[in-house]
Each structure stands twice: as structure tokens, then as C-alpha cells.
Residue frames as a rotation matrix with the C-alpha (Angstrom) as fourth column:
UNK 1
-0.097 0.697 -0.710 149.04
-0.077 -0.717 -0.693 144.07
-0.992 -0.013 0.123 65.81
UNK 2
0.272 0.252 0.929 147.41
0.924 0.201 -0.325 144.34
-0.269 0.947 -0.179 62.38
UNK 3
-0.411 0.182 -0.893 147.72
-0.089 -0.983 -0.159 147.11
-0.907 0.015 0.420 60.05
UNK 4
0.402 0.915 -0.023 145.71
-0.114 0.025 -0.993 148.22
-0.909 0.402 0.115 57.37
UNK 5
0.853 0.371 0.366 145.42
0.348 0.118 -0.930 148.05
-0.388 0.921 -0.028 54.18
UNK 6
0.785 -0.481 0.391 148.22
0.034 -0.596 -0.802 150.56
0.619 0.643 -0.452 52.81
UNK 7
-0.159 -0.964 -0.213 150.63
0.642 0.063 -0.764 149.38
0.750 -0.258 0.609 55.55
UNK 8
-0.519 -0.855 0.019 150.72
0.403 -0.264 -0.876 152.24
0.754 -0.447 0.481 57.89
UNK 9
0.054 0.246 0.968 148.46
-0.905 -0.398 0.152 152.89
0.423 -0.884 0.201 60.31
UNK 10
-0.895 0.166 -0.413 147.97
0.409 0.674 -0.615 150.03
0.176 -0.720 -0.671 63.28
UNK 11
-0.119 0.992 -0.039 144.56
-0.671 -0.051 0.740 149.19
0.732 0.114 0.672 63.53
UNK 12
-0.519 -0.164 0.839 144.10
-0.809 0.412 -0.420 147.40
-0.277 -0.896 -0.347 67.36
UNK 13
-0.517 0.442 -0.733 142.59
0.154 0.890 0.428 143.90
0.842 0.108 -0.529 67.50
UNK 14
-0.531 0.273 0.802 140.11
-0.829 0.031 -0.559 143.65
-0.177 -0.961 0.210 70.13
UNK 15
-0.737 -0.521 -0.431 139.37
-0.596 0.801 0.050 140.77
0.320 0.294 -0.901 71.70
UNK 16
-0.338 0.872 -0.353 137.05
-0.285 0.263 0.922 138.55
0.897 0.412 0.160 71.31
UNK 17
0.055 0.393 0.918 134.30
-0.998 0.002 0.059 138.42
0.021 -0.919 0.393 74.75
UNK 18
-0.974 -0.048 0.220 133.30
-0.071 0.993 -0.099 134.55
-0.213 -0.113 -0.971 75.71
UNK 19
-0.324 0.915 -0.240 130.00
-0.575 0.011 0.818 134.33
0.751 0.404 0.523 73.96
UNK 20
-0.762 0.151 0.630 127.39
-0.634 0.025 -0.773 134.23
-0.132 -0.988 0.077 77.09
UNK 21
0.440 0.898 0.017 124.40
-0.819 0.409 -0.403 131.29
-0.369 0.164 0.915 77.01
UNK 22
-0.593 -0.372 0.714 124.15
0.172 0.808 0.563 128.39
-0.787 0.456 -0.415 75.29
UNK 23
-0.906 -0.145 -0.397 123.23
-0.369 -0.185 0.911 127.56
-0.206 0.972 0.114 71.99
UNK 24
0.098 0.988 0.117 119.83
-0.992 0.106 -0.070 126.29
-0.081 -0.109 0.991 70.41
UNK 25
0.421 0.071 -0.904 121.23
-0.340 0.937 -0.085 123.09
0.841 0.343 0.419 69.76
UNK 26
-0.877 -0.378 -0.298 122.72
0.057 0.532 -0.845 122.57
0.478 -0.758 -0.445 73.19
UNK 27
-0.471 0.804 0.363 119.29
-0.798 -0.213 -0.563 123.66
-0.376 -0.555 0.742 74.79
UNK 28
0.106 0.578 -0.809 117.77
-0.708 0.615 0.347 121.27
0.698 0.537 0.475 72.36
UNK 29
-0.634 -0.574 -0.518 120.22
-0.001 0.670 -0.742 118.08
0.773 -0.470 -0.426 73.38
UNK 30
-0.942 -0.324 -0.083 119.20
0.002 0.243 -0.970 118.79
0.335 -0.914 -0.228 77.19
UNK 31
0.201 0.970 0.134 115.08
-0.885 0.238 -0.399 118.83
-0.419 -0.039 0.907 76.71
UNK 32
0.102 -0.004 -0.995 115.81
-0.380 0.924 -0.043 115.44
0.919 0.382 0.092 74.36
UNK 33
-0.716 -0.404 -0.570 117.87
0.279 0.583 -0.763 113.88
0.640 -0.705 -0.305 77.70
UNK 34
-0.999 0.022 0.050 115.36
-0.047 0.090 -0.995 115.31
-0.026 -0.996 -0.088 80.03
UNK 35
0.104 0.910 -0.402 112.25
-0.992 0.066 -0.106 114.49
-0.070 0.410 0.909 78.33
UNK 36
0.029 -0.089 -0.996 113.80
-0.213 0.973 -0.093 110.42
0.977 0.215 0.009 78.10
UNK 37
-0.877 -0.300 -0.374 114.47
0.196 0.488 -0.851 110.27
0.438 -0.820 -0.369 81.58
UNK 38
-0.517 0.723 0.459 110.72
-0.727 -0.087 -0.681 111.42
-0.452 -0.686 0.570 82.63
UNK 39
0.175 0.781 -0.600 109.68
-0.957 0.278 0.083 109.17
0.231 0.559 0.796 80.55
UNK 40
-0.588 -0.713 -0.383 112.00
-0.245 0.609 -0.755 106.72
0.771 -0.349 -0.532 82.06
UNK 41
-0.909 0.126 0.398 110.28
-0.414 -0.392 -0.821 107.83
0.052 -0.911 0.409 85.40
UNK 42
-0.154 0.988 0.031 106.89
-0.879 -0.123 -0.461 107.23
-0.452 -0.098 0.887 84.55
UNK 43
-0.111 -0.312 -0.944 107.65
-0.596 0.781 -0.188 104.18
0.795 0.542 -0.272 82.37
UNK 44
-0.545 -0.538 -0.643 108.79
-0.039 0.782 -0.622 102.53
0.837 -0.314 -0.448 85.51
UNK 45
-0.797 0.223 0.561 106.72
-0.597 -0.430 -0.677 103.99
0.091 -0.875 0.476 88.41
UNK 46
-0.865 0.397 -0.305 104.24
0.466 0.862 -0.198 101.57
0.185 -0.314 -0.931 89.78
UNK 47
-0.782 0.620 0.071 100.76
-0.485 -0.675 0.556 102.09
0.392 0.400 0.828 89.47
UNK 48
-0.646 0.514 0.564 98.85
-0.366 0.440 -0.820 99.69
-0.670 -0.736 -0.097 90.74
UNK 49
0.261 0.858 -0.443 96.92
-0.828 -0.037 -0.559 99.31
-0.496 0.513 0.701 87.25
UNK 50
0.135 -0.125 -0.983 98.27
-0.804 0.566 -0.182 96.38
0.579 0.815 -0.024 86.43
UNK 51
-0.574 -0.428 0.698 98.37
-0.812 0.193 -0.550 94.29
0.100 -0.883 -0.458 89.31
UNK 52
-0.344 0.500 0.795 95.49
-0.533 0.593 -0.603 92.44
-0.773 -0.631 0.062 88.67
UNK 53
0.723 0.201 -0.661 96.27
-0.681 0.369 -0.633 91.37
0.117 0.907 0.404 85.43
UNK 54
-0.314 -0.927 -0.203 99.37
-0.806 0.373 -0.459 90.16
0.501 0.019 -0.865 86.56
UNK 55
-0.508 0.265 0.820 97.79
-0.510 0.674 -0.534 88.17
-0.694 -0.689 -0.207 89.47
UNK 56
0.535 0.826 -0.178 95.13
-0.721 0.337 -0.606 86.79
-0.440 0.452 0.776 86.25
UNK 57
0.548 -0.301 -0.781 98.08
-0.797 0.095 -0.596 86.18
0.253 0.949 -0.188 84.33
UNK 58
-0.455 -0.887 0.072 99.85
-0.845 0.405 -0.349 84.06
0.281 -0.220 -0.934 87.12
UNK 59
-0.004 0.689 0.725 96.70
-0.570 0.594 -0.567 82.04
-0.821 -0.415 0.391 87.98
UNK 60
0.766 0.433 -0.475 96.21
-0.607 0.246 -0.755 81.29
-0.210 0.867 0.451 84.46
UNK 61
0.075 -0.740 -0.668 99.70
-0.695 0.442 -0.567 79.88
0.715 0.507 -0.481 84.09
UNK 62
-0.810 -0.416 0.413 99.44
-0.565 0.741 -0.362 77.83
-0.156 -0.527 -0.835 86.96
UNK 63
0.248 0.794 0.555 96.25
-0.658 0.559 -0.505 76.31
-0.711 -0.240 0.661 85.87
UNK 64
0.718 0.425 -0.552 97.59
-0.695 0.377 -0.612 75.33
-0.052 0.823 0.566 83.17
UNK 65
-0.551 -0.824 -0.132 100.91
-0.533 0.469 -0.705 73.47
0.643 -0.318 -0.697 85.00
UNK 66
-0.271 0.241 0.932 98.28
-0.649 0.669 -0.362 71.95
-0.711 -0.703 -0.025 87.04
UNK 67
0.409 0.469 -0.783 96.74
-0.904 0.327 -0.276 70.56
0.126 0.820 0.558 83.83
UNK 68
0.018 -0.789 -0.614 99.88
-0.712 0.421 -0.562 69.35
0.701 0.448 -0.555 83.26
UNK 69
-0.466 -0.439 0.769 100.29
-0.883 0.170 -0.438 67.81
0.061 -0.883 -0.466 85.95
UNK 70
0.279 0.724 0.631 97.36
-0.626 0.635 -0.452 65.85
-0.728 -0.269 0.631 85.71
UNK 71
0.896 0.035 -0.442 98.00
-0.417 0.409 -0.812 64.59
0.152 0.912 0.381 82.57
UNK 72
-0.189 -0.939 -0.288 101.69
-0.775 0.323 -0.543 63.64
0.603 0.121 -0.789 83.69
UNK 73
-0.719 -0.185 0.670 101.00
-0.695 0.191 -0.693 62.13
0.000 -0.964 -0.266 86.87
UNK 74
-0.633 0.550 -0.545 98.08
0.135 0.772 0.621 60.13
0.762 0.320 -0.563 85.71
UNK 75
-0.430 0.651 -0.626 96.17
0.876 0.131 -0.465 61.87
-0.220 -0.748 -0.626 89.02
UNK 76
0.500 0.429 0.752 93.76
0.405 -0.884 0.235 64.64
0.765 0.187 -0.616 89.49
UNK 77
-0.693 -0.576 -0.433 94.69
0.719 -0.591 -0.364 67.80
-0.046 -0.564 0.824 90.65
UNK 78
0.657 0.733 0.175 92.86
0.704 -0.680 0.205 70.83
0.269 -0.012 -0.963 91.98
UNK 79
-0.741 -0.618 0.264 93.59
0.453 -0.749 -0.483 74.32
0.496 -0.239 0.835 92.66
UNK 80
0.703 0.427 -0.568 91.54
0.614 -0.768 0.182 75.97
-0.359 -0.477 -0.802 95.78
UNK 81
-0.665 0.157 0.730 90.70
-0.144 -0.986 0.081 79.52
0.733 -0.052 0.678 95.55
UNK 82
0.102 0.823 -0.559 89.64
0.977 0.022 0.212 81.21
0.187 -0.567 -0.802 98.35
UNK 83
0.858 0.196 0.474 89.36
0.410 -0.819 -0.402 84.83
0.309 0.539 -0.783 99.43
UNK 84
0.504 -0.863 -0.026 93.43
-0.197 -0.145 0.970 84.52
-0.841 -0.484 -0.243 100.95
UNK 85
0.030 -0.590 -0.807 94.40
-0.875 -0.406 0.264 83.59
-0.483 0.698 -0.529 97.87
UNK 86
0.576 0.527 -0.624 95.25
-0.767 0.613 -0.190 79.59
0.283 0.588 0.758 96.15
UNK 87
0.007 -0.530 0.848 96.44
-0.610 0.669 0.424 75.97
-0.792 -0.521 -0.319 97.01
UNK 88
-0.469 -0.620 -0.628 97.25
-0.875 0.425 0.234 72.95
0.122 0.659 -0.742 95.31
UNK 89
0.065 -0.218 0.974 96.23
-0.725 0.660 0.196 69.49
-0.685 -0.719 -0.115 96.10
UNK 90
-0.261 0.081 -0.962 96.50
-0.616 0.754 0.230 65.99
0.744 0.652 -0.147 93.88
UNK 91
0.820 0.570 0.062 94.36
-0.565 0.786 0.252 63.04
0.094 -0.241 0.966 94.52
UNK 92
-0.559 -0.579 -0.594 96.70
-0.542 0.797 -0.267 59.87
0.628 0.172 -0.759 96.17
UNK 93
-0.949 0.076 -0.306 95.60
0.279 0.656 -0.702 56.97
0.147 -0.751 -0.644 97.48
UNK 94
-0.120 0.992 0.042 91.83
0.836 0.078 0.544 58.26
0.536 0.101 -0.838 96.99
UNK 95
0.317 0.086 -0.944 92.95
0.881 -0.396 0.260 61.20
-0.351 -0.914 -0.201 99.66
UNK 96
0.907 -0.397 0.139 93.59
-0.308 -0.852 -0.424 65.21
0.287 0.342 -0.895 98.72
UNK 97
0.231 -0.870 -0.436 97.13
0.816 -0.071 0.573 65.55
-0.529 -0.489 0.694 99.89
UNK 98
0.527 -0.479 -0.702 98.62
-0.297 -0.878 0.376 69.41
-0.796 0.011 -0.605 99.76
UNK 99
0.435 -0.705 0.560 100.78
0.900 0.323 -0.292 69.60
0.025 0.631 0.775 96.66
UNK 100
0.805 -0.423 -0.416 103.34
-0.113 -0.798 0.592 72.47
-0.583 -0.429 -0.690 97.92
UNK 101
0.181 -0.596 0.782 106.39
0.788 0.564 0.247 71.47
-0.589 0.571 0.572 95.39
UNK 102
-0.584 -0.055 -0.810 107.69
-0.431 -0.825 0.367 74.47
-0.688 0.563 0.458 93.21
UNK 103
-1.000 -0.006 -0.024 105.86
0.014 -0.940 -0.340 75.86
-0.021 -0.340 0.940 91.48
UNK 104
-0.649 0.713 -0.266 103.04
0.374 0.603 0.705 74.78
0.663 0.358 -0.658 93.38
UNK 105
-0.693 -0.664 -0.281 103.00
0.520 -0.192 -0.832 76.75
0.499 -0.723 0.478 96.20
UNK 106
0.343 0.929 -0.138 100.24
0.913 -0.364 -0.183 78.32
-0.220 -0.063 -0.973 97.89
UNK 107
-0.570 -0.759 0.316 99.84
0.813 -0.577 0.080 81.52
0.122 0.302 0.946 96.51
UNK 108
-0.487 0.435 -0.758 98.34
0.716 -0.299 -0.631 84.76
-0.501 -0.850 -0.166 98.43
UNK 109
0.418 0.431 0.800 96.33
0.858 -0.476 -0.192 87.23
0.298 0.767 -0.568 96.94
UNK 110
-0.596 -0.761 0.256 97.95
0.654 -0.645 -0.395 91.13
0.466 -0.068 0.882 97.02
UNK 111
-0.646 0.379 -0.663 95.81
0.388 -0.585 -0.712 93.45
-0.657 -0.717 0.231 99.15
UNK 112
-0.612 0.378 -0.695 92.81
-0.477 -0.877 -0.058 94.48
-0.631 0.296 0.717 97.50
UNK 113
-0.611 -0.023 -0.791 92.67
-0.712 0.454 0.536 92.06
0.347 0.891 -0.293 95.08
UNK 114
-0.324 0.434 0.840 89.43
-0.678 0.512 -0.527 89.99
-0.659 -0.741 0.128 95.47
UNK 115
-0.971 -0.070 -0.228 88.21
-0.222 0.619 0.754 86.50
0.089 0.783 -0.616 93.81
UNK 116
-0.044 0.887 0.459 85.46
-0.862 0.199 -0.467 84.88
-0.506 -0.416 0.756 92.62
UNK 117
-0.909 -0.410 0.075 84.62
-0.322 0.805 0.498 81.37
-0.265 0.428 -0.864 91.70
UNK 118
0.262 0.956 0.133 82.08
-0.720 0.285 -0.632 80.18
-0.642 0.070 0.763 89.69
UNK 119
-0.776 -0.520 -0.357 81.95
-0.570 0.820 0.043 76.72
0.271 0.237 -0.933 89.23
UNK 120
-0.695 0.311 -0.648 80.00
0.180 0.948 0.263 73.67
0.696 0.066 -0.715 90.15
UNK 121
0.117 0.191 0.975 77.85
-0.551 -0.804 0.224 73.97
0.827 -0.563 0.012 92.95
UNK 122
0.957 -0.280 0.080 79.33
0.045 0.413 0.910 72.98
-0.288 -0.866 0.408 96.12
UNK 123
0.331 -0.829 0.450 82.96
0.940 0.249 -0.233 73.71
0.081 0.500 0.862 94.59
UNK 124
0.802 -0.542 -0.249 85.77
-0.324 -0.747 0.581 75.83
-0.501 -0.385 -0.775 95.62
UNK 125
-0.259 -0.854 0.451 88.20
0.048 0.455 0.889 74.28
-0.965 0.252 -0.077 93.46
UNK 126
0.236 -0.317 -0.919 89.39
-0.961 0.063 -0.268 73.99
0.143 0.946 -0.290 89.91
UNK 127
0.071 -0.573 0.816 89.94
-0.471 0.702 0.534 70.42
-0.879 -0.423 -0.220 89.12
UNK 128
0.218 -0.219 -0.951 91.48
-0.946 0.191 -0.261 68.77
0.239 0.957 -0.165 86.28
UNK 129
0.681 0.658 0.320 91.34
-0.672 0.736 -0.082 64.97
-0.289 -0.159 0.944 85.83
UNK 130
0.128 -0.915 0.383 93.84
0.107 0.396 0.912 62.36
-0.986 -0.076 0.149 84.89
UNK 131
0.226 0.111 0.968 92.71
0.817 0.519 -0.250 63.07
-0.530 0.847 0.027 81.25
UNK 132
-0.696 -0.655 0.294 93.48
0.711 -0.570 0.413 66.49
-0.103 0.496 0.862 81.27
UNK 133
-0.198 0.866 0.459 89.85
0.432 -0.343 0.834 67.74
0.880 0.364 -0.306 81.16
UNK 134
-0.973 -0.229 -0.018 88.17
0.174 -0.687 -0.705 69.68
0.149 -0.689 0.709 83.62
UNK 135
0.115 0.938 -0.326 84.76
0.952 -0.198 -0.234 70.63
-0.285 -0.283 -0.916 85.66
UNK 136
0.096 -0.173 0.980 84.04
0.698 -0.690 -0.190 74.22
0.710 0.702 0.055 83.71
UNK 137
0.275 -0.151 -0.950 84.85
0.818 -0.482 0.313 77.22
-0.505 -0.863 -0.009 86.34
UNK 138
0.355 -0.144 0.924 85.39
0.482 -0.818 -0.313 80.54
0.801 0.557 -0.222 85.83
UNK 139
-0.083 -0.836 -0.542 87.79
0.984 0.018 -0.179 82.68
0.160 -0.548 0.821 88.01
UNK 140
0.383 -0.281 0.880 87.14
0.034 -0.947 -0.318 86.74
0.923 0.152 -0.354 88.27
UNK 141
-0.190 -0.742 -0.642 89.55
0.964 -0.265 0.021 88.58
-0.186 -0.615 0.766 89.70
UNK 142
0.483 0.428 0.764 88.82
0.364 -0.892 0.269 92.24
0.796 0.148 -0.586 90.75
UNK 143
-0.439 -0.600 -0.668 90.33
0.873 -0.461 -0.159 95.56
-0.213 -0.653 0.727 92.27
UNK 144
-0.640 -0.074 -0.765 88.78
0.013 -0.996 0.086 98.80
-0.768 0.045 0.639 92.29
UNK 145
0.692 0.697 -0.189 87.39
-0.268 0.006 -0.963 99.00
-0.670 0.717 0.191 88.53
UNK 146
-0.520 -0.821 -0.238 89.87
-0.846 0.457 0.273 96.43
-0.116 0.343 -0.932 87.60
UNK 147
0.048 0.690 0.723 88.72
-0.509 0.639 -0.576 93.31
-0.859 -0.340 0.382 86.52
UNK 148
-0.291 -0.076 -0.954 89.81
-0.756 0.629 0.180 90.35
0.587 0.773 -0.240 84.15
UNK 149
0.609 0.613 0.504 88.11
-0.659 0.744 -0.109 86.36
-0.441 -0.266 0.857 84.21
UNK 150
-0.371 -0.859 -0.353 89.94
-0.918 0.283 0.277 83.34
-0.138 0.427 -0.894 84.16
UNK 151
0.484 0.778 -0.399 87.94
-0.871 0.472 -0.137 80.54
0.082 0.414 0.907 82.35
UNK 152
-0.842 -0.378 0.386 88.74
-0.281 0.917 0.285 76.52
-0.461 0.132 -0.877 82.30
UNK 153
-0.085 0.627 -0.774 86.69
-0.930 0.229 0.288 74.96
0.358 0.744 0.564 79.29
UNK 154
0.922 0.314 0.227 85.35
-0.351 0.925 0.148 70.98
-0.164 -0.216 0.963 79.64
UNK 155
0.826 -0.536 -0.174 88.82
0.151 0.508 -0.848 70.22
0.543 0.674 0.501 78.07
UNK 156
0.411 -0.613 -0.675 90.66
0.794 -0.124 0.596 71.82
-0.449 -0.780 0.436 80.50
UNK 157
-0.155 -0.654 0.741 91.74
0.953 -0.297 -0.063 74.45
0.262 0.696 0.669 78.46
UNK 158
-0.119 -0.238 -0.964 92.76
0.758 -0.649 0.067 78.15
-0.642 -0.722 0.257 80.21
UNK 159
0.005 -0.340 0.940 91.64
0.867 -0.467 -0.173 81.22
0.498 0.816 0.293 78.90
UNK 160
-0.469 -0.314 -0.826 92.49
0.772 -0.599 -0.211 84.47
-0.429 -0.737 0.523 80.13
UNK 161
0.098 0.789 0.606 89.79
0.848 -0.384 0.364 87.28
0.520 0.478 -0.707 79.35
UNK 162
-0.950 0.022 0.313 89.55
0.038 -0.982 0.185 91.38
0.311 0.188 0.932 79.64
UNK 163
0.437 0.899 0.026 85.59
0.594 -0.267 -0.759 92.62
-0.675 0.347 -0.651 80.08
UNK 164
-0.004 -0.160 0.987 84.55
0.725 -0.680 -0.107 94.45
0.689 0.715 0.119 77.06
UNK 165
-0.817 -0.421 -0.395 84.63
0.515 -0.840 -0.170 98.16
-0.260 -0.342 0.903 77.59
């Protein structure tokens, strides 16, 4: 026991409650952590709004490995497009012949997701020569009110395009 001041009386202690709640900085702390993890949430959640860039973005890279191709191989290659989705083939021996070989594979389109080719007429294909060059074609891809164009120039050269807005 304490006592006061002059010694003689006894002055109880009383004891101290457990201080109920939490604090403003622990409330803080746990909106910070649960404001990162919806964002986490939504960050990651699939949407579907990007689906047909991706699909632009994987055509585009395989036109340009077919390029390659030509240019390695010293043959032409095409790439059908149709409305299942895309193929290889490379000129041998004067004959198409499937080119199925990573990462040549045919490759389906995702549900929804629809093409178009404009190119030559009479042409369903993308085709790049032994020089590397190319018949000019254009590629849209579309979903919904989605919608990016994948271009081959006379040179063969691949650009990937947005419409404006």
C-alpha cells in the first residue's frame, strides 16, 4: 500500500481495469492489410477484358517466329487462320506440309473470340517468303467490344494495333 504524503494515512491503490477496444493505430494497421488484400483480389480476378489482347499478342509473336522461320529455312511459310483458330504449314518439295513442331502448333481460338482476315483475295493465310517478306494481311481479332488488328507489312514486318477510341 501507498501512503500519503505526511506518512500516515494509507491511501488504497486501485487497480488498473484492462483498457477495452483497440487503438486508432491498430484499427488503422487492419484497414491498411485489408484494403491490400482486396486489392490483391481484384488485381488477380479474371475478367475476361484482356483475353483478346492476349490472343493478338500471341498471334503476333508467332507471326513473327514464322518469319523467322522463313528466313532460316530458306522456305516459305504460312499461317492459316480460320474461324477455329490457326495452323502452320512450310512449302517442301513444292507441297504445303503441316508444320506442327513447338512452337508451331495449331492454335485454337478461346470461346468468343472471333477472326478476321483481310488479305489477298482468294487467301486464308499469312505467308512469308524465303526472303522474309510477306503478301500484306491484316488480322482483327474481336470479342464483345473488344477488338485489336494484327498487321504484316510487304516486309514482313508484325504490328500489333489497339482501335483509336
Amino acid at each position: 500500500m501507498r501512503t500519503s504524503a505526511t506518512g500516515t494515512e494509507a491511501v488504497p491503490r486501485t487497480p488498473r481495469r484492462a483498457e477495452a477496444g483497440f487503438t486508432l493505430v491498430e484499427l488503422m494497421v487492419v484497414l491498411v492489410i485489408l484494403g491490400l488484400m482486396g486489392a490483391a483480389v481484384v488485381m488477380t480476378a479474371p475478367d475476361g477484358r484482356g483475353e483478346v489482347r492476349r490472343e493478338a499478342e500471341n498471334l503476333a509473336g508467332r507471326l513473327v517466329r514464322a518469319r523467322e522461320e522463313s528466313l532460316l529455312t530458306n522456305r516459305a511459310v504460312e499461317v492459316r487462320l480460320d474461324e477455329q483458330g490457326f495452323g502452320f504449314r512450310v512449302l517442301r518439295r513444292g507441297q504445303w506440309e503441316p508444320l506442327d513442331a513447338a512452337p508451331f502448333e495449331a492454335h485454337p481460338w478461346p470461346a468468343g473470340v472471333q477472326a478476321r482476315l483481310q488479305a489477298a483475295p482468294g487467301r486464308d493465310a499469312v505467308r512469308f517468303d524465303p526472303t522474309g517478306s510477306a503478301e500484306p494481311a491484316e488480322v482483327t481479332l474481336s470479342r464483345a467490344d473488344q477488338q485489336m488488328t494484327v498487321s504484316v507489312d510487304v516486309t514482313g514486318e508484325v504490328r500489333l494495333d489497339a482501335p483509336a477510341r
